[in-house]
PQR file with spaces between the fields and no chain letter, atoms N, CA, C, O and H, PARSE charges and radii, in Angstrom:
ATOM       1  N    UNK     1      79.333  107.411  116.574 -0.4000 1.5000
ATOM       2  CA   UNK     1      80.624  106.968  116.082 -0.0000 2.0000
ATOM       3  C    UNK     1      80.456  105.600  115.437  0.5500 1.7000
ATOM       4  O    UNK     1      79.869  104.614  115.881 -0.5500 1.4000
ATOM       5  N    UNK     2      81.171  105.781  114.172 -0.4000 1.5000
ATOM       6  CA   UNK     2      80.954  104.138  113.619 -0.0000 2.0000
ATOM       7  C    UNK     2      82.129  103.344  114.109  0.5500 1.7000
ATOM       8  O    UNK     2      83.081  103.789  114.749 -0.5500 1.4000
ATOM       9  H    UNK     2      81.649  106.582  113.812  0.4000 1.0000
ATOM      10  N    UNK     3      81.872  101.742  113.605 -0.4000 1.5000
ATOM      11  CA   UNK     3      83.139  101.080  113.962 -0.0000 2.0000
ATOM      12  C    UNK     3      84.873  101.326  112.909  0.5500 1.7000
ATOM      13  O    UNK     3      84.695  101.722  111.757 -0.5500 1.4000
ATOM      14  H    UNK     3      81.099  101.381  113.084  0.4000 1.0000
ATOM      15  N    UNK     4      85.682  101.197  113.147 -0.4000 1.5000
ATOM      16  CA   UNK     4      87.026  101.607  112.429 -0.0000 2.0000
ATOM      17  C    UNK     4      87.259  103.022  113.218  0.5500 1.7000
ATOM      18  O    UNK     4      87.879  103.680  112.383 -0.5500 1.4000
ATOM      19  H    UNK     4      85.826  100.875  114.083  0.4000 1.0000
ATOM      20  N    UNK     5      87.118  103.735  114.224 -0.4000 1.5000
ATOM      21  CA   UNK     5      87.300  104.904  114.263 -0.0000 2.0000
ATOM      22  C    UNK     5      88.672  105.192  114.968  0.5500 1.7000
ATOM      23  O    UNK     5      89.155  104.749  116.010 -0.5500 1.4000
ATOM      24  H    UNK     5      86.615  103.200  114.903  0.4000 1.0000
ATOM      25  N    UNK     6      89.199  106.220  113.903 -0.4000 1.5000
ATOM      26  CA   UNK     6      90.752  106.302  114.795 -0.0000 2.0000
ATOM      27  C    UNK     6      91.109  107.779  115.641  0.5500 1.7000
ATOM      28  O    UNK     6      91.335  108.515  114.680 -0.5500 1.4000
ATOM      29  H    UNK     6      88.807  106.580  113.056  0.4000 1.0000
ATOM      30  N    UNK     7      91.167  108.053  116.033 -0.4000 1.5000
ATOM      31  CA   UNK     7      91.738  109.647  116.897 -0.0000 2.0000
ATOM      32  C    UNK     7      93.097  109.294  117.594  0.5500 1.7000
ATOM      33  O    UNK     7      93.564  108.466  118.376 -0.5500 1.4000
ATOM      34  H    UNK     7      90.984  107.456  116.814  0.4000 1.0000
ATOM      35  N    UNK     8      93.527  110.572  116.743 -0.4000 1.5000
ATOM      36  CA   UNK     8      94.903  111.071  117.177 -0.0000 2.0000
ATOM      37  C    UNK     8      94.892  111.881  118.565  0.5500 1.7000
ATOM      38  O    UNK     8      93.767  111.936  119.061 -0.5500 1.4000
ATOM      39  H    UNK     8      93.147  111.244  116.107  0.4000 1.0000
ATOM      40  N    UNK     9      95.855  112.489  119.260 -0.4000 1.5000
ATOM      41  CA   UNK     9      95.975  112.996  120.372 -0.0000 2.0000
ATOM      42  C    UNK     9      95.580  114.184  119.849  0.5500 1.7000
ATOM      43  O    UNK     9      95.793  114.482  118.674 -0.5500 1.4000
ATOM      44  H    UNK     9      96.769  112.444  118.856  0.4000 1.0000
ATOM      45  N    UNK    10      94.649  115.354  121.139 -0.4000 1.5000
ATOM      46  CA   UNK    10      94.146  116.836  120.719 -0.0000 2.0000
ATOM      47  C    UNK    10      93.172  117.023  120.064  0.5500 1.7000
ATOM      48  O    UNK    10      93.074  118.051  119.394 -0.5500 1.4000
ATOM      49  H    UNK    10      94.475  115.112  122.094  0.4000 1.0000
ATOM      50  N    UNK    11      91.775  115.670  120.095 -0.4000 1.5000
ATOM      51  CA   UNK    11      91.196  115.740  118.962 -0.0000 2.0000
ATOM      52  C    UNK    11      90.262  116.555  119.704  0.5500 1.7000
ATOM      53  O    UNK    11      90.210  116.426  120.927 -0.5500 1.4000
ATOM      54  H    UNK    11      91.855  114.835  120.639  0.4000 1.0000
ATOM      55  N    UNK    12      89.480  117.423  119.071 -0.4000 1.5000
ATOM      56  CA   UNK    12      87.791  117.843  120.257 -0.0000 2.0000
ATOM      57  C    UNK    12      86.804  117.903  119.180  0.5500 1.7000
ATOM      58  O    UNK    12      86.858  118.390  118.051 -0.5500 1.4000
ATOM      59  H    UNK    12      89.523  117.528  118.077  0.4000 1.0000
ATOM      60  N    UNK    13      85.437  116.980  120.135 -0.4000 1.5000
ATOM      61  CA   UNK    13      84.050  116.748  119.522 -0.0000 2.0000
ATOM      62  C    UNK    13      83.398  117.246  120.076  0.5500 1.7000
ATOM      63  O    UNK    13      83.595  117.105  121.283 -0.5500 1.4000
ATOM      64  H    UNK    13      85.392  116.584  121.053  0.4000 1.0000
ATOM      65  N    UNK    14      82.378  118.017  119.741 -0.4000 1.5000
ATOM      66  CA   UNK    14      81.701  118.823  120.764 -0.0000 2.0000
ATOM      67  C    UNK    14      80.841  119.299  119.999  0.5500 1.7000
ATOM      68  O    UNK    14      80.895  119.228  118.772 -0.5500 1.4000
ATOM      69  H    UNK    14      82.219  118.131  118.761  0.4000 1.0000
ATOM      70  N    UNK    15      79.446  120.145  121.028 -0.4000 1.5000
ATOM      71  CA   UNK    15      78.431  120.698  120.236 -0.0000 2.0000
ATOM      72  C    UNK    15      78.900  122.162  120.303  0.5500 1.7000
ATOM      73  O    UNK    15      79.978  122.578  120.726 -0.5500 1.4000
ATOM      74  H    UNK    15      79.402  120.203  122.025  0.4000 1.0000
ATOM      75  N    UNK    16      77.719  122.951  119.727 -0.4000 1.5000
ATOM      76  CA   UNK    16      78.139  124.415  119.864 -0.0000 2.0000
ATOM      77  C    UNK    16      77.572  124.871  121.155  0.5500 1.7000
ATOM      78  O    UNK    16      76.840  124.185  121.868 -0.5500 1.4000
ATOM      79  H    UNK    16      76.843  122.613  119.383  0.4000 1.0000
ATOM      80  N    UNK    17      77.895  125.868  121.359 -0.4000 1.5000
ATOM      81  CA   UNK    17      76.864  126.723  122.402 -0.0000 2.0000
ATOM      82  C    UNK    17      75.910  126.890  122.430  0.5500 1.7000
ATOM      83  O    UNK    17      75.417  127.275  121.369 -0.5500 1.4000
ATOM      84  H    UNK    17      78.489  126.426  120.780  0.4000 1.0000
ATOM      85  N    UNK    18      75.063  126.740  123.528 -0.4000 1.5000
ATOM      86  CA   UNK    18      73.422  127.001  122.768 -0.0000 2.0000
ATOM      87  C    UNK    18      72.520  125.913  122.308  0.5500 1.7000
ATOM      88  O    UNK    18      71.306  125.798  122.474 -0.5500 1.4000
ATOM      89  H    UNK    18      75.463  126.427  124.389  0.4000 1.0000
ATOM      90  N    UNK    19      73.317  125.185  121.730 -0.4000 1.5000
ATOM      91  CA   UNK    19      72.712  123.907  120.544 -0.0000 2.0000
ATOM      92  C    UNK    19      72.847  122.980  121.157  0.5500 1.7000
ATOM      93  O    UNK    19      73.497  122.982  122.202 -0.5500 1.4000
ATOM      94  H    UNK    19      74.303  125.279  121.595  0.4000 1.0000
ATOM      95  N    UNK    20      72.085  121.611  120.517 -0.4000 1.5000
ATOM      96  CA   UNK    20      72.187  120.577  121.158 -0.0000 2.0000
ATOM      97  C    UNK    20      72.232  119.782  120.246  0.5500 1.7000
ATOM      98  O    UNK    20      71.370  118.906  120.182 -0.5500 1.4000
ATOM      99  H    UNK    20      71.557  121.609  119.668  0.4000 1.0000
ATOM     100  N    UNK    21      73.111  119.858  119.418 -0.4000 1.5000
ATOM     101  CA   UNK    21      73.046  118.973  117.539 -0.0000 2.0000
ATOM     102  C    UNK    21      74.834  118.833  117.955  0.5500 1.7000
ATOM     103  O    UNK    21      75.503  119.777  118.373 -0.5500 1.4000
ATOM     104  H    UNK    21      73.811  120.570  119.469  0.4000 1.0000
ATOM     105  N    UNK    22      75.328  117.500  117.730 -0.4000 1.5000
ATOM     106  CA   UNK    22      76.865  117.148  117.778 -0.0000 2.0000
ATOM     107  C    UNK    22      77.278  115.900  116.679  0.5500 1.7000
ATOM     108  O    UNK    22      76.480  115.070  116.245 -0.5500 1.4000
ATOM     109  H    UNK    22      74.784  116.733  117.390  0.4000 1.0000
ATOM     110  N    UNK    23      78.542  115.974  116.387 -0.4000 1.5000
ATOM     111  CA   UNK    23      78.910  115.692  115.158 -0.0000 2.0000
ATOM     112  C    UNK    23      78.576  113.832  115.345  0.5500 1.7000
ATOM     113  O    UNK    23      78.498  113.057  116.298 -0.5500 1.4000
ATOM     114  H    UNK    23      79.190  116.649  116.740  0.4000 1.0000
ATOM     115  N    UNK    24      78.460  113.735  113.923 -0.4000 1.5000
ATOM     116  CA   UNK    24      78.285  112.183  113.493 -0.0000 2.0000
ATOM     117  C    UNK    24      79.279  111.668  112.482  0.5500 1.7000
ATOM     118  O    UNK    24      79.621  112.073  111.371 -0.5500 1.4000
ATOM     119  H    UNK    24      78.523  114.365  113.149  0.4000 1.0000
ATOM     120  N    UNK    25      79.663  110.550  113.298 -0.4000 1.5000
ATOM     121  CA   UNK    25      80.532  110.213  112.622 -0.0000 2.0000
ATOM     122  C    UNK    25      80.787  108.572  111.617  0.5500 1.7000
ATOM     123  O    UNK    25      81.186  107.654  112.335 -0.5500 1.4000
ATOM     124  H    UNK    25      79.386  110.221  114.201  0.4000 1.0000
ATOM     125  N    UNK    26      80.623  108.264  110.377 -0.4000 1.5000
ATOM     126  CA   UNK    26      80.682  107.242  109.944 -0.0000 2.0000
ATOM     127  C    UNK    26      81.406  106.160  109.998  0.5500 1.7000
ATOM     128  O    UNK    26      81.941  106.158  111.107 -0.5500 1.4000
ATOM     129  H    UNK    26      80.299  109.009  109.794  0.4000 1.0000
ATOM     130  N    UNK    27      81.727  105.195  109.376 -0.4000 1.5000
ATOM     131  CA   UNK    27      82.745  104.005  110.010 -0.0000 2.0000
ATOM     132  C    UNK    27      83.883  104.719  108.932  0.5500 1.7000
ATOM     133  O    UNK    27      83.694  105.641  108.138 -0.5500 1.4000
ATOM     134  H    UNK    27      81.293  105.197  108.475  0.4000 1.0000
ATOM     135  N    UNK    28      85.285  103.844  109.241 -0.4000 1.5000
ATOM     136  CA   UNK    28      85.934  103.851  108.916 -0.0000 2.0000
ATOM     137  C    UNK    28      86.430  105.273  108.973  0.5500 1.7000
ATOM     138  O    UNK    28      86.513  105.704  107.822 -0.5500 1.4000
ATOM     139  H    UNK    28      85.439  103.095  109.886  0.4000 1.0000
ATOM     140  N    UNK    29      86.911  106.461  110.167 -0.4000 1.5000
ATOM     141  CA   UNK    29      87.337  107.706  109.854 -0.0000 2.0000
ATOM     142  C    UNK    29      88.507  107.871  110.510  0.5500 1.7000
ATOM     143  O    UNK    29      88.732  107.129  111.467 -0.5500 1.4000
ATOM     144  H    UNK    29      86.844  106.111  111.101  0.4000 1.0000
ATOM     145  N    UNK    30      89.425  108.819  110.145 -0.4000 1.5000
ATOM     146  CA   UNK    30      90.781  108.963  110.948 -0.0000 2.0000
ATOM     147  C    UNK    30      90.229  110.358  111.008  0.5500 1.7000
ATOM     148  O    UNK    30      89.632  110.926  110.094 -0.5500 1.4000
ATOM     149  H    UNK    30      89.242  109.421  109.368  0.4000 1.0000
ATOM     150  N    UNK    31      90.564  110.947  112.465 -0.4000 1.5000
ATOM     151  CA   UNK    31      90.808  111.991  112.563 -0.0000 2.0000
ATOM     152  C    UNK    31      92.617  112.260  113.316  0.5500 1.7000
ATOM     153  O    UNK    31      93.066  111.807  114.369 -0.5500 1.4000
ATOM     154  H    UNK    31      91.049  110.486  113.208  0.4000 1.0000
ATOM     155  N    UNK    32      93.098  112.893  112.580 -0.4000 1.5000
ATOM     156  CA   UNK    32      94.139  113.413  113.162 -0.0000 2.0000
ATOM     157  C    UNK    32      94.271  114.217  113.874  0.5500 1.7000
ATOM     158  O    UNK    32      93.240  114.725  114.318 -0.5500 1.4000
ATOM     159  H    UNK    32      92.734  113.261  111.725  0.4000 1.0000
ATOM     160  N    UNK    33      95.763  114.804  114.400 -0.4000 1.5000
ATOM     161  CA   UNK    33      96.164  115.736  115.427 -0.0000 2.0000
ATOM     162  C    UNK    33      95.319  117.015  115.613  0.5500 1.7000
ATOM     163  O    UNK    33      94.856  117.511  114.585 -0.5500 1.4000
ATOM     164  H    UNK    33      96.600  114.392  114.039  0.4000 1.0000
ATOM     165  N    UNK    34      95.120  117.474  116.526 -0.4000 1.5000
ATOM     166  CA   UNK    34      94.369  118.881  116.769 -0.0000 2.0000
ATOM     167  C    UNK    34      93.061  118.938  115.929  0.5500 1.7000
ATOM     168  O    UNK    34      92.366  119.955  115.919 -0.5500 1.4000
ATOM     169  H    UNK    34      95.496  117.071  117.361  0.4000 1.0000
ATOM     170  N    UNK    35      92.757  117.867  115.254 -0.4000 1.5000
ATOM     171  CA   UNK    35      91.356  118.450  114.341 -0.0000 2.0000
ATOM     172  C    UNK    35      90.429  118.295  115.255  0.5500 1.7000
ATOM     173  O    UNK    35      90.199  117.434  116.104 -0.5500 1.4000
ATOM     174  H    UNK    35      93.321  117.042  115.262  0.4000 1.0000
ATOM     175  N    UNK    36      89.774  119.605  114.825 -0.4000 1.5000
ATOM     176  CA   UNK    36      87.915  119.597  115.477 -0.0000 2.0000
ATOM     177  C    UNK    36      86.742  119.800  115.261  0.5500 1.7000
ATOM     178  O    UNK    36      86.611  120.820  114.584 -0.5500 1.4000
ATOM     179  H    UNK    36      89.961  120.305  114.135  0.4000 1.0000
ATOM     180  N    UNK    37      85.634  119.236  115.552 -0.4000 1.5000
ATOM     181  CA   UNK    37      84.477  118.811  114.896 -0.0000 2.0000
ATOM     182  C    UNK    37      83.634  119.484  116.077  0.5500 1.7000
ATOM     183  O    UNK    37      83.599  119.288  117.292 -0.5500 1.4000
ATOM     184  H    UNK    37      85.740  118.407  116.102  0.4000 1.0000
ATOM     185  N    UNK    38      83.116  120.166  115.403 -0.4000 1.5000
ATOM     186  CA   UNK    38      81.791  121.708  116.126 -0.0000 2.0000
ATOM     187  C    UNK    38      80.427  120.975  115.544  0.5500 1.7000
ATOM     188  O    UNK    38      80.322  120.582  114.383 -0.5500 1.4000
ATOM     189  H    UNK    38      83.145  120.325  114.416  0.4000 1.0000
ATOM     190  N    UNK    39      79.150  120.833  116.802 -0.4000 1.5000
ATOM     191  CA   UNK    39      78.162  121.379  116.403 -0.0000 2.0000
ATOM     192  C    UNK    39      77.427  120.028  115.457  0.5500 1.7000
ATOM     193  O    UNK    39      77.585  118.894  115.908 -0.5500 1.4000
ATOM     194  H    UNK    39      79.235  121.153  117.746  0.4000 1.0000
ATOM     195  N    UNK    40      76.657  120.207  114.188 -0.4000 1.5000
ATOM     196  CA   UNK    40      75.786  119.430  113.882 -0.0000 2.0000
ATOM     197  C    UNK    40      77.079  119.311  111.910  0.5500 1.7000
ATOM     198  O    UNK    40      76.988  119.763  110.768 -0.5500 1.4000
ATOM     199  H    UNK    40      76.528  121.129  113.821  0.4000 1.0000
ATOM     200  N    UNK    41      78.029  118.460  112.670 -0.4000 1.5000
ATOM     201  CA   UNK    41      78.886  118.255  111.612 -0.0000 2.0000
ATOM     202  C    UNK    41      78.473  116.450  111.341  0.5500 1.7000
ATOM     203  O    UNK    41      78.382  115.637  112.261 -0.5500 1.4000
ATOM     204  H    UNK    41      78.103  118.093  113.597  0.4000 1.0000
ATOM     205  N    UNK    42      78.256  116.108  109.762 -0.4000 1.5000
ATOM     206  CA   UNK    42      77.869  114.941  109.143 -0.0000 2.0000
ATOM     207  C    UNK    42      79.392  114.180  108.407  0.5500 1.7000
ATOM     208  O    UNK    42      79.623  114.272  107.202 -0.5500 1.4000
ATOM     209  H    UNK    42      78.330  116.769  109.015  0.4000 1.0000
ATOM     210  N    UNK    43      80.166  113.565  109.223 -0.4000 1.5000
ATOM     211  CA   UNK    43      81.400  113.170  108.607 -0.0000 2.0000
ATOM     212  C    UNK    43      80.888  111.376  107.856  0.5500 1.7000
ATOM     213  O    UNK    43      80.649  110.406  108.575 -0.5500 1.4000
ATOM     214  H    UNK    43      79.978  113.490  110.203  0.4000 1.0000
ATOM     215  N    UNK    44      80.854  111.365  106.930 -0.4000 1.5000
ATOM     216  CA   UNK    44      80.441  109.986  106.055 -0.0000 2.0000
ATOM     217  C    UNK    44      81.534  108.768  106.378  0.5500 1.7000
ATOM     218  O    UNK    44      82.416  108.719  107.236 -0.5500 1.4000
ATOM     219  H    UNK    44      81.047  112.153  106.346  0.4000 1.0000
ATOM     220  N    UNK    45      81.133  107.796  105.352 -0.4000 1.5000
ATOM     221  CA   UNK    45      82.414  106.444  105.635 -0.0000 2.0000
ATOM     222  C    UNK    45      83.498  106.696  105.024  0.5500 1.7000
ATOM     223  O    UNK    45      83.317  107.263  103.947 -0.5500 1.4000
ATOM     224  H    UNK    45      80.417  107.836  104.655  0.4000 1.0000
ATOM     225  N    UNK    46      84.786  106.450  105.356 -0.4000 1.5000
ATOM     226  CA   UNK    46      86.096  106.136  104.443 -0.0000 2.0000
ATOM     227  C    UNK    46      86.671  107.559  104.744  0.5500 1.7000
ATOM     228  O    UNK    46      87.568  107.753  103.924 -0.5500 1.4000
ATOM     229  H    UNK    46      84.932  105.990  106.231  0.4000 1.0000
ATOM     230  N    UNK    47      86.554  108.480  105.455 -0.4000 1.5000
ATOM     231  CA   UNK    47      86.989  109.784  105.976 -0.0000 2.0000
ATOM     232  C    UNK    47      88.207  110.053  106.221  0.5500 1.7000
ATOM     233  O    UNK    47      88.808  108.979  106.237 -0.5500 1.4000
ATOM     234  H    UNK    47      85.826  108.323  106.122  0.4000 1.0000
ATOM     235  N    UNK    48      88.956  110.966  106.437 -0.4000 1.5000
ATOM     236  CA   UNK    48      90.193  111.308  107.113 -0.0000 2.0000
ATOM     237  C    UNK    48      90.345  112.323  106.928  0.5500 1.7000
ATOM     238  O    UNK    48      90.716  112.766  105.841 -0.5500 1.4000
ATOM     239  H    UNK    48      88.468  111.838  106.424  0.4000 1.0000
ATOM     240  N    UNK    49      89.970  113.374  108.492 -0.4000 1.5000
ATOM     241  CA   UNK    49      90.091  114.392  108.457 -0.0000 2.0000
ATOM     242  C    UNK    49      91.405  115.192  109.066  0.5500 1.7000
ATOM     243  O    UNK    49      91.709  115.052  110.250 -0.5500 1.4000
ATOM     244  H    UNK    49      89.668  113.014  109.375  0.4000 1.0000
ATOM     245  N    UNK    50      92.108  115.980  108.235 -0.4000 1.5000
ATOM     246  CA   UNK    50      93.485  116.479  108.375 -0.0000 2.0000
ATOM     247  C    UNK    50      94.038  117.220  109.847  0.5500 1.7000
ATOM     248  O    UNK    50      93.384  117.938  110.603 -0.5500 1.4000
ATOM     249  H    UNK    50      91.861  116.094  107.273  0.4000 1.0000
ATOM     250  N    UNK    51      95.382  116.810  109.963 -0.4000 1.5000
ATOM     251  CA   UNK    51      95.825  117.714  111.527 -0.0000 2.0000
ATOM     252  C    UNK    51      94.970  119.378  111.248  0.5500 1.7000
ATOM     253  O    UNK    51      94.624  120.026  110.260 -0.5500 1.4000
ATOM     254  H    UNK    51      95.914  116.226  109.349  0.4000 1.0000
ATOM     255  N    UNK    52      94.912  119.535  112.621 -0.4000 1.5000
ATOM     256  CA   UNK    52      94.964  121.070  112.474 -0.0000 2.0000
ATOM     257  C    UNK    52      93.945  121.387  111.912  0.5500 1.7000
ATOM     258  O    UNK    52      93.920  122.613  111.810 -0.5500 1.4000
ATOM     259  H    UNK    52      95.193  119.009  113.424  0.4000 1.0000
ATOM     260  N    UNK    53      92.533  120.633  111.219 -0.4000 1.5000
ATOM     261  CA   UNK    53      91.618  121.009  110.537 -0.0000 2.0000
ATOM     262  C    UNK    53      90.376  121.164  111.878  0.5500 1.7000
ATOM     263  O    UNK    53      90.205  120.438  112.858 -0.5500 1.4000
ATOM     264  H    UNK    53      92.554  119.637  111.301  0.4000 1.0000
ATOM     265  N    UNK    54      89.581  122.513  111.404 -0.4000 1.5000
ATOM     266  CA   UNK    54      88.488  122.734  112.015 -0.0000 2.0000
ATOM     267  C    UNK    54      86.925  122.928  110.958  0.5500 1.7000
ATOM     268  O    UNK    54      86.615  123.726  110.073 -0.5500 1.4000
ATOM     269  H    UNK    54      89.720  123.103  110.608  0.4000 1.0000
ATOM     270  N    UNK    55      86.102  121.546  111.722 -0.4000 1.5000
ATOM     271  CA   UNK    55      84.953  121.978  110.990 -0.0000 2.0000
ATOM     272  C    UNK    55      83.607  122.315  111.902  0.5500 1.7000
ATOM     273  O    UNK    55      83.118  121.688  112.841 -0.5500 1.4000
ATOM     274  H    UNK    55      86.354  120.898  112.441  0.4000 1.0000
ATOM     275  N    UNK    56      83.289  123.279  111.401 -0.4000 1.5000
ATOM     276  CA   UNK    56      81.666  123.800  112.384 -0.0000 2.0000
ATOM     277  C    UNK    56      80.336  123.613  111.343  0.5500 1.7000
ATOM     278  O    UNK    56      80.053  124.225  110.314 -0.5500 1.4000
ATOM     279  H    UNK    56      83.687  123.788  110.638  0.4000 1.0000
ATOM     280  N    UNK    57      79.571  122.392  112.120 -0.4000 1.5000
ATOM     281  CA   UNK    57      77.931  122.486  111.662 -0.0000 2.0000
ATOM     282  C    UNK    57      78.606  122.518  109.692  0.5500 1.7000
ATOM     283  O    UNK    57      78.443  123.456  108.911 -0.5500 1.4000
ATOM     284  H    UNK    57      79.801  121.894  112.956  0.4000 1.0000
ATOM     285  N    UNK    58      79.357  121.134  109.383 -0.4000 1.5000
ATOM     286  CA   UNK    58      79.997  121.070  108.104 -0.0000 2.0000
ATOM     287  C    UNK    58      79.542  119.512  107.743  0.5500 1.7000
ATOM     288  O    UNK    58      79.407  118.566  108.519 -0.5500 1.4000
ATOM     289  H    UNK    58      79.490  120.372  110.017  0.4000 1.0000
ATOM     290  N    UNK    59      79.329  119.573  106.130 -0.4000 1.5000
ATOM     291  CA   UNK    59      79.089  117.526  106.174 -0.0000 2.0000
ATOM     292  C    UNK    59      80.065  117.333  104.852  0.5500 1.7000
ATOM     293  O    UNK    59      80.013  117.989  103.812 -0.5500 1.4000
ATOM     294  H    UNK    59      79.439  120.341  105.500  0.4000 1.0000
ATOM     295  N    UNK    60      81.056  116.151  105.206 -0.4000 1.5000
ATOM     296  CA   UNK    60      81.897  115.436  104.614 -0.0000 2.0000
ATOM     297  C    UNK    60      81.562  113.901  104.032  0.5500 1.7000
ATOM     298  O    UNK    60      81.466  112.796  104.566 -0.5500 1.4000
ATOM     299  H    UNK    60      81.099  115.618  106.051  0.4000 1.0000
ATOM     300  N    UNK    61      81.446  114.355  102.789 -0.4000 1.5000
ATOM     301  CA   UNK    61      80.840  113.300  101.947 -0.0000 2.0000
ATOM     302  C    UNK    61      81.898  111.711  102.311  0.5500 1.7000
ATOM     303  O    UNK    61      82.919  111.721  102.998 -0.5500 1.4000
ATOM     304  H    UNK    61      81.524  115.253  102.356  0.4000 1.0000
ATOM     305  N    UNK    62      81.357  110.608  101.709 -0.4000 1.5000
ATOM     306  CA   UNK    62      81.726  108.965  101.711 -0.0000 2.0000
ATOM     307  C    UNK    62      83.347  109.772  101.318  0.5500 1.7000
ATOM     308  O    UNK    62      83.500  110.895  100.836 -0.5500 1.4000
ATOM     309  H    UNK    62      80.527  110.600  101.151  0.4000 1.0000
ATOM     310  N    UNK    63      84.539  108.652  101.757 -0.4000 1.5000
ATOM     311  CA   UNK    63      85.814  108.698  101.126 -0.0000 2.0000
ATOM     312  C    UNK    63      86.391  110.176  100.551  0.5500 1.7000
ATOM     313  O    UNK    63      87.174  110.423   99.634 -0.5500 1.4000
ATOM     314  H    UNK    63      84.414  107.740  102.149  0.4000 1.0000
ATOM     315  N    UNK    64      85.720  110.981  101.417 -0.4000 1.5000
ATOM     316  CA   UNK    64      86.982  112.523  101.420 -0.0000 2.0000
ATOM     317  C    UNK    64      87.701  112.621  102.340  0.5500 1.7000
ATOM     318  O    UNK    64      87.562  112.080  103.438 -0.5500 1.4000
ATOM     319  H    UNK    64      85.085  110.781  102.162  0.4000 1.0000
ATOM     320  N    UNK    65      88.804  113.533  101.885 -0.4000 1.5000
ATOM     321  CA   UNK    65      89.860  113.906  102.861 -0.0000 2.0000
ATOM     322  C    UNK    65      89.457  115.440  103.200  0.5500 1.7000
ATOM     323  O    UNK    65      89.410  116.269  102.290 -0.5500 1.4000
ATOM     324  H    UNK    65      88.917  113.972  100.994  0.4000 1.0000
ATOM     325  N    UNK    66      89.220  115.725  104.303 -0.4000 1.5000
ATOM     326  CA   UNK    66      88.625  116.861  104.628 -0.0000 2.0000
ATOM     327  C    UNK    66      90.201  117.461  105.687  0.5500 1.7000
ATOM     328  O    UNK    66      90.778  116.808  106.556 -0.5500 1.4000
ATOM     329  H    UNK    66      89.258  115.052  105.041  0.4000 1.0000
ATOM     330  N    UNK    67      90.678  119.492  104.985 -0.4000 1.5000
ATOM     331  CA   UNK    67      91.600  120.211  105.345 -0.0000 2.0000
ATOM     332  C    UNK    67      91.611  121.182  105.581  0.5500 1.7000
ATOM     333  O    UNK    67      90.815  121.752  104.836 -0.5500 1.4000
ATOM     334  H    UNK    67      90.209  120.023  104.279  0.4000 1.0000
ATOM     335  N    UNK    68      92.120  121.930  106.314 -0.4000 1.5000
ATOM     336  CA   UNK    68      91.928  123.416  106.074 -0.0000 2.0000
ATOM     337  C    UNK    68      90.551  123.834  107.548  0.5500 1.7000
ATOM     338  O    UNK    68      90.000  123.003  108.271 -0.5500 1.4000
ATOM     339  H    UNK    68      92.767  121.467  106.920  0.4000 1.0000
ATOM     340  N    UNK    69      90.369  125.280  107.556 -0.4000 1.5000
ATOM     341  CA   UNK    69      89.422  125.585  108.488 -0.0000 2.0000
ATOM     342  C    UNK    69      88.245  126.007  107.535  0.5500 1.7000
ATOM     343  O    UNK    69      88.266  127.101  106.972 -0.5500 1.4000
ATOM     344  H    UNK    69      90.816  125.954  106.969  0.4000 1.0000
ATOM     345  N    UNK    70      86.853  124.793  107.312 -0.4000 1.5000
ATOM     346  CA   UNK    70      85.941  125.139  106.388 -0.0000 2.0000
ATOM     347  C    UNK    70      85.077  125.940  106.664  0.5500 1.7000
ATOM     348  O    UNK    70      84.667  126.400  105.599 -0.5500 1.4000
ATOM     349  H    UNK    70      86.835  123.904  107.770  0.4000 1.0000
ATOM     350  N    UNK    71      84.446  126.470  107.674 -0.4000 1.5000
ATOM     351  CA   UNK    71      84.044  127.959  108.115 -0.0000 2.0000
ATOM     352  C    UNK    71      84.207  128.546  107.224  0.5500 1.7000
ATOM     353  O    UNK    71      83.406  128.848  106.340 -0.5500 1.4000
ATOM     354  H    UNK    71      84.779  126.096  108.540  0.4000 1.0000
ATOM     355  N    UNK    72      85.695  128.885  107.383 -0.4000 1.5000
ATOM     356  CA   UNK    72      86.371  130.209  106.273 -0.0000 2.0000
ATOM     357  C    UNK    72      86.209  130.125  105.020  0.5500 1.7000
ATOM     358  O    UNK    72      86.037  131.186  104.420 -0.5500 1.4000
ATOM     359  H    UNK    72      86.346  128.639  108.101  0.4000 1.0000
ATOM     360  N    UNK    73      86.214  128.755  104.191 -0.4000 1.5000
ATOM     361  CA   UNK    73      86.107  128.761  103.015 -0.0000 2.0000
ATOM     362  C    UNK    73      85.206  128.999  102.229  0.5500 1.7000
ATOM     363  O    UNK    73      85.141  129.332  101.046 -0.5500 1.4000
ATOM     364  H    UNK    73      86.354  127.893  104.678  0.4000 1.0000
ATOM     365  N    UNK    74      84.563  128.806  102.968 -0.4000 1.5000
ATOM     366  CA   UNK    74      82.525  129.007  102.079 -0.0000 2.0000
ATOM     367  C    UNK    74      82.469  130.125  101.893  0.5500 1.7000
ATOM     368  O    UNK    74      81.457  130.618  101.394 -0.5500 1.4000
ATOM     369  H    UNK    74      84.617  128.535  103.929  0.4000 1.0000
C-alpha cells in the first residue's frame, strides 16, 4: 500500500485461492464502496477505483479510474 490511501466501507483485498500473489497498491488511490481487488492485481498512482467494482489478477495504469467487473470485459 502506498501513502495517500483511502478505503471506503466493504472494501476486500485479498489473494485468490490457491495463490499466493495479492494486490499492490500505488500512492495516492481511492477505493470506494464494495470494490474488490482479487489475487495478483497492479493498481498504479493517482487511482480511483469505482463502488461496486471487481478486479481479479487485473493492472490499472498511473491516474485511471477503474469500473465495472473487469473479468467480464476482456
Amino acid at each position: 500500500f502506498g501513502d495517500f490511501l483511502v478505503v471506503y466501507h466493504s472494501v476486500t483485498v485479498g489473494g485468490k485461492v490457491g495463490e499466493f500473489k495479492y494486490p499492490q497498491i500505488g500512492k495516492d488511490v481511492t477505493l470506494y464502496a464494495n470494490s474488490t481487488l482479487i489475487g495478483d492485481c497492479k493498481i498504479g498512482n493517482r487511482v480511483v477505483i469505482g463502488a461496486n467494482t471487481l478486479l481479479i489478477s487485473q493492472e490499472v495504469p498511473d491516474g485511471h479510474l477503474a469500473i465495472g467487473q473487469y473479468p467480464n470485459n476482456r
